[in-house]
N, C-alpha and C positions, 0 to 999 in steps of 0.2 A: 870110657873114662870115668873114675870114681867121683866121690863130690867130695868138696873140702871141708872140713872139719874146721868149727868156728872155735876158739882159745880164751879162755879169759884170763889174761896175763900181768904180772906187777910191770907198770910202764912210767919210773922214778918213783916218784912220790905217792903217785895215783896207779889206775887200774886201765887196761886196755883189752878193747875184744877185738882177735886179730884173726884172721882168714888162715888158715893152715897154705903153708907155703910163701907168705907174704909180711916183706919189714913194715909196713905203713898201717897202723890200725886204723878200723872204721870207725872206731868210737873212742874217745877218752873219758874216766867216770872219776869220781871224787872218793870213793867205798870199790869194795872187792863184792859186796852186794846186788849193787845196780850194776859194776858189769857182769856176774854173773847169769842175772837177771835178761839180760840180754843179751848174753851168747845162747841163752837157753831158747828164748825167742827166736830168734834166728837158727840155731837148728832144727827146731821145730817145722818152722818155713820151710827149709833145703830138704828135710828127713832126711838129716846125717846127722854126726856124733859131737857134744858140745865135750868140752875137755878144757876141767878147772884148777889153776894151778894157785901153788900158793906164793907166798913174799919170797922165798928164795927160789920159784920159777921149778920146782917139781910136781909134776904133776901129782895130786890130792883125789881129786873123783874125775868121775865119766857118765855123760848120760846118753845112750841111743836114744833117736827118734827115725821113724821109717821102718821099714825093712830089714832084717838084718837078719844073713845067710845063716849065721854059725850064733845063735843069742847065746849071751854067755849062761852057766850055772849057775853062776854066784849072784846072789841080787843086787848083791851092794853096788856092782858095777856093771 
């Protein structure tokens, strides 16, 4: 079974870090900051992949942490 990947996502007004595969976030933030802040935390913890998205919910960047089979070439992601 893989591990899930943590989201930091626009949730209304504010910002939320949500669990990959899951409607109910763990967190609600006030800044796209502090939640990204803390999805990065939290994959760190799992060593899976944090995945940052922006106001209109496309995703913008990627960060591994852990193991990772196939590392990409590009650094930027």
């Amino acid at each position: 079974m893989s591990k899930k990947n943590y989201h930091s996502v626009p949730w209304g007004d504010k910002w939320a870090v949500k669990k990959e595969g899951t409607d109910k976030p763990i967190s609600v933030h006030k800044t796209q900051a502090t939640a990204e802040d803390k999805t990065r935390v939290l994959a760190k913890k799992t060593e899976c992949e944090a995945v940052y998205h922006n106001r209109m919910g496309i995703i913008k960047d990627k960060d591994s942490y852990g193991n990772d089979n196939c590392p990409p070439k590009d650094k930027k992601y």
